[in-house]
C-alpha positions, 0 to 999 in steps of 0.5 A, a space after each residue: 639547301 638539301 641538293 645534289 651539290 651537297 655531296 659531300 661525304 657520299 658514297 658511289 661519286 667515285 674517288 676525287 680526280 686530280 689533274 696534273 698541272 691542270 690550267 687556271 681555265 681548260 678553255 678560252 670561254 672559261 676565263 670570258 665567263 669568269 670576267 662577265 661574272 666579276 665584271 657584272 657584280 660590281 653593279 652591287 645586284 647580288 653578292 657572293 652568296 646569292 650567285 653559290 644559291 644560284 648554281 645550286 639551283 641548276 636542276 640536278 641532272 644538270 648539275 652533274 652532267 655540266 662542268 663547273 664553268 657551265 653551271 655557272 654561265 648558266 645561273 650568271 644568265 638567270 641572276 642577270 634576268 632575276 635581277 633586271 640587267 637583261 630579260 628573258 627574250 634577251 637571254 634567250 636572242 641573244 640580242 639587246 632588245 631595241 630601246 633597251 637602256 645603255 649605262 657605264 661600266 660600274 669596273 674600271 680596270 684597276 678596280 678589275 685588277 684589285 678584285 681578282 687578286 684580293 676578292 671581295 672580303 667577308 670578315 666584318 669589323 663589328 663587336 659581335 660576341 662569340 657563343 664559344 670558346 676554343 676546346 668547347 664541344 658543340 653539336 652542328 644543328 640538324 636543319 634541311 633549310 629550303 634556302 641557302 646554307 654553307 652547313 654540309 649535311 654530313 656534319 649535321 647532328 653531330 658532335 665536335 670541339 671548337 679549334 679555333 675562331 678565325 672572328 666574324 664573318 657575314 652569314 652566308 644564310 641570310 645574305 643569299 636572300 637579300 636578308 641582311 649579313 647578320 655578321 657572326 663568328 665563324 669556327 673552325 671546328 673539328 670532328 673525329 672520322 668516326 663521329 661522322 662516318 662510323 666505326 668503320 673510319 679511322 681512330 686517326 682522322 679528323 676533319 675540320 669544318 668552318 661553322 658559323 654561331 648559328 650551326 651551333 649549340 653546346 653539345 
């Protein structure tokens, strides 16, 4: 979707800031916040793509006010809403409500462990053919899609060449919807500065973006 997470390529966000020896988590909360979203999506309510849509619908004031951990506490707490794991008093009391329904932990902790150190894979083993082939030039689609979408506006419109195919992978589009996983190959493509920036960019650089089938055509 069009929004203010989507700033990439934008001009006035200032220079990217990097710190030194910068820790996994800058405060305790942090890593609880990390662990009740892993912990609570082996329940199977949503996927990974549903809770990405989920923070880029915090409201854009919001978004860049907060950190990143923020934002995501806060769209963990609608998802659990959205989804019937709490409701809204709840949310808000903090309290369970009295008579509300108790159940087992769907994690284990050696589940816990695997979880964290491999993730949760999106490659699918299915026979899906590819549309392109390495070295094809291809046009990112111009779409502003209302829902969820891993196509950077910057790219949109514009023309590249096919790198390489790194196989077939669940479309985070449809899947952030409860829609399907329309599994598709995804390409790492690559465009030239220029073509995305202008002539004030330079001849030098490139930048290489991972596109799945339904971004592309032929260019």
């Amino acid at each position: 979707m069009n929004g203010i997470h989507d700033m990439g390529g934008l001009h006035g966000m200032g220079p990217v800031e990097r710190e030194k020896n910068e820790p996994v988590f800058h405060a305790r909360w942090e890593g609880r916040v990390f662990a009740l979203r892993r912990a609570m999506g082996a329940w199977g309510k949503w996927n990974l793509e549903a809770t990405r849509y989920e923070v880029e619908l915090v409201p854009a004031a919001d978004y860049l006010r907060m950190s990143y951990y923020q934002r995501q506490f806060v769209a963990f707490i609608e998802l659990m809403v959205k989804r019937g794991l709490m409701t809204q008093a709840e949310a808000e009391s903090g309290k369970e409500a009295r008579g509300s329904p108790k159940a087992v932990p769907a994690l284990t902790v050696t589940q816990a462990r695997t979880l964290v150190t491999q993730g949760v894979p999106a490659s699918r083993n299915v026979p899906v053919p590819s549309r392109f082939q390495p070295g094809q030039r291809v046009r990112a689609l111009n779409i502003n899609p209302k829902g969820h979408t891993r196509l950077p506006r910057y790219a949109r419109g514009k023309v590249g060449a096919i790198d390489r195919d790194h196989g077939v992978h669940v479309f985070p589009d449809t899947n952030a919807h409860f829609l399907g996983e329309k599994p598709q190959h995804v390409y790492s493509v690559r465009f030239t500065a220029r073509e995305l920036w202008g002539e004030q960019a330079s001849l030098r650089d490139s930048v290489y973006i991972d596109m799945w089938d339904d971004y592309l055509e032929s260019a």
